[in-house]
N, CA, C and O atoms as a GROMACS GRO file, in nm:
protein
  424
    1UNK      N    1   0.084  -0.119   0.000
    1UNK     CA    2   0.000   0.000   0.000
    1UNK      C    3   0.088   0.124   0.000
    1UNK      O    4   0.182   0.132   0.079
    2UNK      N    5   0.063   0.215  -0.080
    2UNK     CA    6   0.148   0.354  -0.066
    2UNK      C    7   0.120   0.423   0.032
    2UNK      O    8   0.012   0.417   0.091
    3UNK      N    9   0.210   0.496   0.059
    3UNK     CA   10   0.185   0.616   0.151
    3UNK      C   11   0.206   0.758   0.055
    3UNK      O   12   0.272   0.804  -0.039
    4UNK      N   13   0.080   0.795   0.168
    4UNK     CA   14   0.058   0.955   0.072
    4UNK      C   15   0.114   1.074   0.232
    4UNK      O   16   0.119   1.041   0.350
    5UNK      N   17   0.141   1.187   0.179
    5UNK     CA   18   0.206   1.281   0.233
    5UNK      C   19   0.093   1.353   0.237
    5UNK      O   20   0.027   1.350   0.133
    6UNK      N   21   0.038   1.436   0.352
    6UNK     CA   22  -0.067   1.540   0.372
    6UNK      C   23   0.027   1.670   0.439
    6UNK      O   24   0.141   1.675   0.486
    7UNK      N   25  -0.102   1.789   0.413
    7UNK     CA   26  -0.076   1.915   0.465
    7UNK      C   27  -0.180   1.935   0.517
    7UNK      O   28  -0.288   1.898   0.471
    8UNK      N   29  -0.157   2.022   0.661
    8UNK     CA   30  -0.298   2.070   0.670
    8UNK      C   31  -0.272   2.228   0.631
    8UNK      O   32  -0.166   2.289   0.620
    9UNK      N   33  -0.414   2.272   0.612
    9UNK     CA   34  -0.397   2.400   0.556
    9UNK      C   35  -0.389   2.527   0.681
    9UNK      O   36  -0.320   2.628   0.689
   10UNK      N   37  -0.509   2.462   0.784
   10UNK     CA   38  -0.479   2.595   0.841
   10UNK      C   39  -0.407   2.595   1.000
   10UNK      O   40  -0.444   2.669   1.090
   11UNK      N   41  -0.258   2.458   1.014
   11UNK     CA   42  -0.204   2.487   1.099
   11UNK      C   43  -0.061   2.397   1.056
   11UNK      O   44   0.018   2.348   1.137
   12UNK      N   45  -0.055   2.391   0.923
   12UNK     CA   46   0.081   2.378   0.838
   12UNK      C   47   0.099   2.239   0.912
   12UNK      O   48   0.217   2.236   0.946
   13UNK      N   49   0.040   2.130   0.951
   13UNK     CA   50   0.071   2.048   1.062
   13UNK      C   51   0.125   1.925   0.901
   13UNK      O   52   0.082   1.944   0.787
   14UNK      N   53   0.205   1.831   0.932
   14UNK     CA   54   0.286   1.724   0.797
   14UNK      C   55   0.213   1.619   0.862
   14UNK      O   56   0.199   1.614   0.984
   15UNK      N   57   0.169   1.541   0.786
   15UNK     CA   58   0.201   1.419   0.849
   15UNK      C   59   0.193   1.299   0.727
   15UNK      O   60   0.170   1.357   0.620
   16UNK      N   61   0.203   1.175   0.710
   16UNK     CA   62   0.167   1.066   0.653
   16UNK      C   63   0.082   0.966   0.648
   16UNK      O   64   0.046   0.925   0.758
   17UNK      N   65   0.036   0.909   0.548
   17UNK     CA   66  -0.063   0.803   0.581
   17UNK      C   67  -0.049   0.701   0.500
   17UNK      O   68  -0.010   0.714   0.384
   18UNK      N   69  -0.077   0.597   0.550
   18UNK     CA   70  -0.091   0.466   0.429
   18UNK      C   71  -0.208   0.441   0.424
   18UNK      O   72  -0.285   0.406   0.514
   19UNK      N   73  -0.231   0.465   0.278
   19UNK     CA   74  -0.405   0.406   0.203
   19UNK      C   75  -0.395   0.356   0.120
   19UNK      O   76  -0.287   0.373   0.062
   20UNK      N   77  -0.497   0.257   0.053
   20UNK     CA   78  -0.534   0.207  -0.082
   20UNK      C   79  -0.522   0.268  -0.155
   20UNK      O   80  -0.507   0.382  -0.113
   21UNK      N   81  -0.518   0.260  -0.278
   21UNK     CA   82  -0.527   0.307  -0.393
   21UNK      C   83  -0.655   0.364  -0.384
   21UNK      O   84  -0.677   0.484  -0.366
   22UNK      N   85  -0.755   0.259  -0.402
   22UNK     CA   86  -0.947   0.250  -0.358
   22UNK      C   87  -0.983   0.337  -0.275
   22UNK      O   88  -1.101   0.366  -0.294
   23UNK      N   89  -0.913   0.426  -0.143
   23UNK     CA   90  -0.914   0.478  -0.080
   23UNK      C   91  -0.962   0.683  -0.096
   23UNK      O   92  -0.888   0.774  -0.132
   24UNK      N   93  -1.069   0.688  -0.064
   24UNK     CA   94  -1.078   0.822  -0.023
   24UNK      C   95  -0.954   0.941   0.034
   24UNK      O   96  -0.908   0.940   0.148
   25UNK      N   97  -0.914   1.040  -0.073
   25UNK     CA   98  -0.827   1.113   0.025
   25UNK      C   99  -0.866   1.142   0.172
   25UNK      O  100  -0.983   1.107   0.189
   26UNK      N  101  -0.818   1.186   0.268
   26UNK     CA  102  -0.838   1.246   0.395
   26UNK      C  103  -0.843   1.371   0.342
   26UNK      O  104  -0.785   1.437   0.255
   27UNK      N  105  -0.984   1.391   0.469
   27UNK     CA  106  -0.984   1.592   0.465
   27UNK      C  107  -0.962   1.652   0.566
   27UNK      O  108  -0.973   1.775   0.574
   28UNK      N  109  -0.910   1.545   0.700
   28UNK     CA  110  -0.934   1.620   0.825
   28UNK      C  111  -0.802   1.592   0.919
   28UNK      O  112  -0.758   1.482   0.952
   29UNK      N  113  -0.745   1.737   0.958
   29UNK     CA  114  -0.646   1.732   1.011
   29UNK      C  115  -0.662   1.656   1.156
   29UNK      O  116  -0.742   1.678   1.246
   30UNK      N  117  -0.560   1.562   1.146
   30UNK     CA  118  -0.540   1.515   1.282
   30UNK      C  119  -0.501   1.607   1.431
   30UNK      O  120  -0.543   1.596   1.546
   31UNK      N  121  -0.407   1.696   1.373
   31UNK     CA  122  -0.413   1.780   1.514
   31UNK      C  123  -0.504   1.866   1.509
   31UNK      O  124  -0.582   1.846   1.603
   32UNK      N  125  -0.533   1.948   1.449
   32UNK     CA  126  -0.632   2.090   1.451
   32UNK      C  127  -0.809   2.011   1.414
   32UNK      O  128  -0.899   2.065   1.479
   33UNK      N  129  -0.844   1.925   1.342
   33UNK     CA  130  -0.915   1.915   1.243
   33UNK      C  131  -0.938   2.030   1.117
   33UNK      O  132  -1.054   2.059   1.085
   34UNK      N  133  -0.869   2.068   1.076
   34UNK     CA  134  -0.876   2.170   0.953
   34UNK      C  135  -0.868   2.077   0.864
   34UNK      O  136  -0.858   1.958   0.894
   35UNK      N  137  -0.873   2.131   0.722
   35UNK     CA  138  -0.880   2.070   0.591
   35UNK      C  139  -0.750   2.046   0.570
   35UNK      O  140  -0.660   2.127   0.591
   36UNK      N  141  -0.735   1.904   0.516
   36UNK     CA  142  -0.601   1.885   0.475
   36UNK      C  143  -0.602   1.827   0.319
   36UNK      O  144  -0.690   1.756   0.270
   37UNK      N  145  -0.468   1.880   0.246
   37UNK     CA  146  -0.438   1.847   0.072
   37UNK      C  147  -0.341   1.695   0.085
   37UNK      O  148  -0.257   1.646   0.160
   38UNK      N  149  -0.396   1.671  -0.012
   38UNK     CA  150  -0.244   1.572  -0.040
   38UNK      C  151  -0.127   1.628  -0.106
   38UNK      O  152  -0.137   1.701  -0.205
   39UNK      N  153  -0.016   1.594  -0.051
   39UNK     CA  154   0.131   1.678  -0.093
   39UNK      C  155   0.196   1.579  -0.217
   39UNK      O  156   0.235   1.466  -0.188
   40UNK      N  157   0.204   1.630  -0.355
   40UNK     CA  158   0.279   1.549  -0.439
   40UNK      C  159   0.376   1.608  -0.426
   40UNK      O  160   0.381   1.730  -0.404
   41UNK      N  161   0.490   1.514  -0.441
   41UNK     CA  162   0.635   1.512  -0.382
   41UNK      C  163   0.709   1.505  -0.486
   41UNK      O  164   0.669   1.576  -0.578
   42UNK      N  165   0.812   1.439  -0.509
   42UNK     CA  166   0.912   1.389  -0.635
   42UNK      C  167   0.890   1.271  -0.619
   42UNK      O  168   0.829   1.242  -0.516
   43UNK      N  169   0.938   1.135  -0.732
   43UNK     CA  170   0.933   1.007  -0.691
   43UNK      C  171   1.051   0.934  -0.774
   43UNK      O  172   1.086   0.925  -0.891
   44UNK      N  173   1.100   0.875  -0.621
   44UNK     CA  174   1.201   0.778  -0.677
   44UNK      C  175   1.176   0.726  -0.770
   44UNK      O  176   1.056   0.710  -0.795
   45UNK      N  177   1.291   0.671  -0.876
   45UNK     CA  178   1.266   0.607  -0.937
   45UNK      C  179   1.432   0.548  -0.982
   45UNK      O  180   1.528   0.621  -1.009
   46UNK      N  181   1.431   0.432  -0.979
   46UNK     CA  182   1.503   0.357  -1.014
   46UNK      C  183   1.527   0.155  -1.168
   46UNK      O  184   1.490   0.040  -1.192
   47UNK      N  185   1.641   0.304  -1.223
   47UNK     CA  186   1.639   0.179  -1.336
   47UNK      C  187   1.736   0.071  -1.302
   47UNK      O  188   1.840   0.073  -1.236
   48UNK      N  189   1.667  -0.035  -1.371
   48UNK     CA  190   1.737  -0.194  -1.300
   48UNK      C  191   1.729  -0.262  -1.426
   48UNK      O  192   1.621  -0.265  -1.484
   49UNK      N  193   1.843  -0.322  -1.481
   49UNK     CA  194   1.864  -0.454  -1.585
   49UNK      C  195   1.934  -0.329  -1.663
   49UNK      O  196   1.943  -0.209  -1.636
   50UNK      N  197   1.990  -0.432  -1.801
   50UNK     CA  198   2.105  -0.385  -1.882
   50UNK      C  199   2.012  -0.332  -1.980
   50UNK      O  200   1.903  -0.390  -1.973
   51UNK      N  201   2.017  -0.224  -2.089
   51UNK     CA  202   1.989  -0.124  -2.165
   51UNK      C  203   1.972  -0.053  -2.163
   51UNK      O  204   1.931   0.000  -2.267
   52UNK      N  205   1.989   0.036  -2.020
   52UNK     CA  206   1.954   0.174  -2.036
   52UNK      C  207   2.046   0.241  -2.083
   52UNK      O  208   2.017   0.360  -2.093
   53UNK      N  209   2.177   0.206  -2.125
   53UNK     CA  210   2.273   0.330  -2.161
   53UNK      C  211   2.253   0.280  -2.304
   53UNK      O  212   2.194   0.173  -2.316
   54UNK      N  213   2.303   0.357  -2.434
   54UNK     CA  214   2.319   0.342  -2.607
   54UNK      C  215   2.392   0.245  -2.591
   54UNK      O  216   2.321   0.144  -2.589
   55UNK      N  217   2.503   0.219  -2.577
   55UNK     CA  218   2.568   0.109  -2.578
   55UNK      C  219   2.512   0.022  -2.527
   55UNK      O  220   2.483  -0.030  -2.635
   56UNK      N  221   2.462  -0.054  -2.447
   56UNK     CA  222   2.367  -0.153  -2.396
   56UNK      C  223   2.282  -0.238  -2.470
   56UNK      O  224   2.272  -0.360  -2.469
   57UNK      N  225   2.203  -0.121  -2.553
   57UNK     CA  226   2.063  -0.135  -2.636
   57UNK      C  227   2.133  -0.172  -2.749
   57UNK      O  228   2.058  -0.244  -2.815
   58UNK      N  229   2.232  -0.158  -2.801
   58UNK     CA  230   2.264  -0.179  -2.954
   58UNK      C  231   2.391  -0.242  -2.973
   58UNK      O  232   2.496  -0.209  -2.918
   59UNK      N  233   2.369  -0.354  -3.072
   59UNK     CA  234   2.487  -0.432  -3.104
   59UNK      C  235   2.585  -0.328  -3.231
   59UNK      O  236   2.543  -0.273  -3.333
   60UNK      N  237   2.688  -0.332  -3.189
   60UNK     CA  238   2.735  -0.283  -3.375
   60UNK      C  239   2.727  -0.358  -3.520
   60UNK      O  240   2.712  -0.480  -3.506
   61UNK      N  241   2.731  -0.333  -3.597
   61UNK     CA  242   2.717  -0.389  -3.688
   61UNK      C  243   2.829  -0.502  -3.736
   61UNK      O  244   2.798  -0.602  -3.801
   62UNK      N  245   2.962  -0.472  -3.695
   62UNK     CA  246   3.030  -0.553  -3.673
   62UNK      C  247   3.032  -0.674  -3.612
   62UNK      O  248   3.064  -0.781  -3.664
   63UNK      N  249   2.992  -0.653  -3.482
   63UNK     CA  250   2.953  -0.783  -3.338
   63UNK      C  251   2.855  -0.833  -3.414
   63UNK      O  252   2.881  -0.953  -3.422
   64UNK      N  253   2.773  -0.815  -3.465
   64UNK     CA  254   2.648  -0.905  -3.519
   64UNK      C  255   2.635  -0.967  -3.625
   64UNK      O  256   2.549  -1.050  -3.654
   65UNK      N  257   2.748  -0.914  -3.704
   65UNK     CA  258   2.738  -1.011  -3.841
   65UNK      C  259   2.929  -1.076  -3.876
   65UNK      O  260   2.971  -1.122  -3.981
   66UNK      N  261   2.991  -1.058  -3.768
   66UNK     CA  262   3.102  -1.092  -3.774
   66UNK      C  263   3.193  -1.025  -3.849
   66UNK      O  264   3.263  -1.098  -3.919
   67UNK      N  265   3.216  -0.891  -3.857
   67UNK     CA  266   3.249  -0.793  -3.972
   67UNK      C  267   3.238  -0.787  -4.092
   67UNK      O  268   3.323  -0.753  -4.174
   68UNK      N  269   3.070  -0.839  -4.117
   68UNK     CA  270   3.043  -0.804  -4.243
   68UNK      C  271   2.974  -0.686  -4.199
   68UNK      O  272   2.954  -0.675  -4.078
   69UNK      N  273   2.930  -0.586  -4.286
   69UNK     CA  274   2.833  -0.502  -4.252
   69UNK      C  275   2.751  -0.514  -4.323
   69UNK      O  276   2.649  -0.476  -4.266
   70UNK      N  277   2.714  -0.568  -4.489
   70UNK     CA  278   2.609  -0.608  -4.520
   70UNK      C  279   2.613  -0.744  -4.580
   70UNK      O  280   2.603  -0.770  -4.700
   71UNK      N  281   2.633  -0.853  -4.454
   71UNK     CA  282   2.583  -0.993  -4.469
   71UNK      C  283   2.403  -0.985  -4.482
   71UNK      O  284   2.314  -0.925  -4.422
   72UNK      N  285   2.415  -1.102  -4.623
   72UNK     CA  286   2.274  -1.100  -4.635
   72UNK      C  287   2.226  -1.200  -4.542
   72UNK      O  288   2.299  -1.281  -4.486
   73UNK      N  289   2.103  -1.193  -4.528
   73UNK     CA  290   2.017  -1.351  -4.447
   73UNK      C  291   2.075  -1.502  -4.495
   73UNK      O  292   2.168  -1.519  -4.573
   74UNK      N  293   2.001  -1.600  -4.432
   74UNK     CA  294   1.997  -1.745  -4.498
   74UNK      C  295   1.927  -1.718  -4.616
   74UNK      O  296   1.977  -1.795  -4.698
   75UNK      N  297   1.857  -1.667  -4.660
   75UNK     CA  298   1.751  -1.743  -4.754
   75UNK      C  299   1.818  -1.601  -4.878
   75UNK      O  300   1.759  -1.614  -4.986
   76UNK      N  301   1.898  -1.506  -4.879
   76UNK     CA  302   2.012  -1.448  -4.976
   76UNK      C  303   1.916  -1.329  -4.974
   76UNK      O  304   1.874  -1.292  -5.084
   77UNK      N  305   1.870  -1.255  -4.855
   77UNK     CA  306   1.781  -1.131  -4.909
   77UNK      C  307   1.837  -1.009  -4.788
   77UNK      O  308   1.880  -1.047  -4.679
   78UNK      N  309   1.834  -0.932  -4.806
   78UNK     CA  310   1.869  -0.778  -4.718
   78UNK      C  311   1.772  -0.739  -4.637
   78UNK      O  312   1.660  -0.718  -4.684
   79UNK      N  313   1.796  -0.725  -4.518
   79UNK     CA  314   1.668  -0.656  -4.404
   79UNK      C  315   1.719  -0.500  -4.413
   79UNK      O  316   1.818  -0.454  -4.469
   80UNK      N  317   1.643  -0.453  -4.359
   80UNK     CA  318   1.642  -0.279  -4.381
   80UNK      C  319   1.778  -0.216  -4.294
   80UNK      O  320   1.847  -0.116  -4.310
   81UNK      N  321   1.779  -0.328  -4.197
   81UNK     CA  322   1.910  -0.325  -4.123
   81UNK      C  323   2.017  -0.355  -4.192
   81UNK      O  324   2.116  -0.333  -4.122
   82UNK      N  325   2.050  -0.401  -4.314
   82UNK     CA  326   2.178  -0.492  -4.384
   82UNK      C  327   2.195  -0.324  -4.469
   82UNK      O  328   2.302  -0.287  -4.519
   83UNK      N  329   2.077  -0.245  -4.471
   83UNK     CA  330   2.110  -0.163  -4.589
   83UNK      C  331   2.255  -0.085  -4.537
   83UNK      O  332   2.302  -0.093  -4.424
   84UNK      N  333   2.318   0.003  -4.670
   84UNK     CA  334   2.488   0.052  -4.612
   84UNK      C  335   2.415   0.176  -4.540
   84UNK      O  336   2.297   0.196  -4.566
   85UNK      N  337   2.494   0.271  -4.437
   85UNK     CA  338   2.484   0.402  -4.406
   85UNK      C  339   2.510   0.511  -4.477
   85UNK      O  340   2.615   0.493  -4.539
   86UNK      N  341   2.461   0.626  -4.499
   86UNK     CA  342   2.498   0.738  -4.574
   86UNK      C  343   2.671   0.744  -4.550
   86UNK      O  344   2.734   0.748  -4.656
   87UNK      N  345   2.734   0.746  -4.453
   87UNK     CA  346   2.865   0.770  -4.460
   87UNK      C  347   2.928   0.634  -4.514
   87UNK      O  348   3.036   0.652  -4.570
   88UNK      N  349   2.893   0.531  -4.509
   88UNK     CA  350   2.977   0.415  -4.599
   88UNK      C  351   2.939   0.444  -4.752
   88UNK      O  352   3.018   0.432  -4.845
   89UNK      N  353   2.819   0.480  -4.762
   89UNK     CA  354   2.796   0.489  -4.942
   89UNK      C  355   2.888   0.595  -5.001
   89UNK      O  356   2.958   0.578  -5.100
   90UNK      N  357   2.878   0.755  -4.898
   90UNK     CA  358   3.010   0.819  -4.958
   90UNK      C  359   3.081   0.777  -4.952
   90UNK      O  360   3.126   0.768  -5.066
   91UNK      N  361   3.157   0.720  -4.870
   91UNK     CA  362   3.269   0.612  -4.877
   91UNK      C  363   3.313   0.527  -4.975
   91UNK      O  364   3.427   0.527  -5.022
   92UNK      N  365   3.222   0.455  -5.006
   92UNK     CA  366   3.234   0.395  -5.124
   92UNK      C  367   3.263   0.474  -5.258
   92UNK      O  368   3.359   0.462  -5.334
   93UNK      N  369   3.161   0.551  -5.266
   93UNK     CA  370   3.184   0.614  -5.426
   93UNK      C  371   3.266   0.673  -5.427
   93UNK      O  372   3.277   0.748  -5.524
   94UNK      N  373   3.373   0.676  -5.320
   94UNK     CA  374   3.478   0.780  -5.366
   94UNK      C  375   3.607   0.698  -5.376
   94UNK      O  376   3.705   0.740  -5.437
   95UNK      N  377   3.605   0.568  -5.309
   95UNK     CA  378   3.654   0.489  -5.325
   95UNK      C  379   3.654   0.342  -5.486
   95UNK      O  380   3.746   0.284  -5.543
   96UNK      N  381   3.531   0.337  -5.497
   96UNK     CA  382   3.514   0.258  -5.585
   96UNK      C  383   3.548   0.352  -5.794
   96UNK      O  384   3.452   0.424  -5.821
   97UNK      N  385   3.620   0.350  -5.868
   97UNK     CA  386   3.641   0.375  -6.025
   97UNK      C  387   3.487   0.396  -6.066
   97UNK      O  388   3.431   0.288  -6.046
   98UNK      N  389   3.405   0.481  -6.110
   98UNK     CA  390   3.329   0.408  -6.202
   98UNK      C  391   3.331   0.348  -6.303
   98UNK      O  392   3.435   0.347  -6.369
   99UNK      N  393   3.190   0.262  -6.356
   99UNK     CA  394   3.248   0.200  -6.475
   99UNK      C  395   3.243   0.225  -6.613
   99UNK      O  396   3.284   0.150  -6.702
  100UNK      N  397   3.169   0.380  -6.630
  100UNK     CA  398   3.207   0.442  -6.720
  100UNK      C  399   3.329   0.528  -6.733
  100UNK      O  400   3.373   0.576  -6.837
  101UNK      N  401   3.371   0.539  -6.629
  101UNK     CA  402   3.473   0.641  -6.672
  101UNK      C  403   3.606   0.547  -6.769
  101UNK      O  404   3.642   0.430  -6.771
  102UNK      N  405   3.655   0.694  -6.853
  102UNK     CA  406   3.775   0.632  -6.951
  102UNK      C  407   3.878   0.631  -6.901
  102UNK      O  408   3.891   0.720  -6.817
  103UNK      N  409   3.999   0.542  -6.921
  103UNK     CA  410   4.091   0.568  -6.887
  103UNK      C  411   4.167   0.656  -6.891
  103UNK      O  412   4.150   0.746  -6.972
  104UNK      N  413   4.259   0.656  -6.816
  104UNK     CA  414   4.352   0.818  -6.859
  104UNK      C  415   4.442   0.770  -6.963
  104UNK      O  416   4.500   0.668  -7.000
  105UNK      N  417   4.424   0.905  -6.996
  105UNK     CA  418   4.558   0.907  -7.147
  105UNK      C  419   4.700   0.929  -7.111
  105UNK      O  420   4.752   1.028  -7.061
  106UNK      N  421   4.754   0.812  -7.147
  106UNK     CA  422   4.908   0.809  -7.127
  106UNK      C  423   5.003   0.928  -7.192
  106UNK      O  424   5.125   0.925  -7.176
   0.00000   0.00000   0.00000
């Protein structure tokens, strides 16, 4: 069961309570009986298990296909993941001759 944090309003009095969820707020101050609010607070929160950092969540492309970067499947077809990256395709074309171009003149 949670505990909720109260105020009272008209003698600043703190205190805590544990209720249901199902549960009616309280309206009545325990010391004074005045009207009392519920106090939202900050809330812990804590992450647990492996992926929360980028590195965690993602294999490289290397680790996963054994340094291929675009190994196709078993069955010889490309997932959207096999496709190259904008910086390997420049890469490539600046690397690869085309195959129209002429040779140079000696």
């Amino acid at each position: 069961m949670p505990t909720y944090a109260y105020r009272c309003i008209a003698c600043d009095h703190r205190f805590d309570a544990t209720q249901r969820f199902a549960d009616d707020p309280l309206t009545e101050c325990p010391a004074c009986g005045g009207l009392v609010k519920r106090v939202i607070g900050p809330v812990g929160v804590v992450f647990k298990g492996s992926g929360w950092y980028i590195t965690d969540s993602r294999k490289s492309s290397e680790a996963t296909n054994g340094g291929k970067a675009d190994a196709p499947k078993k069955d010889g077809t490309k997932t959207k993941d096999d496709a190259p990256r904008p910086a390997e395709t420049a890469k490539a074309a600046k690397t690869e001759p085309k195959a129209d171009a002429k040779p140079a003149a000696v």
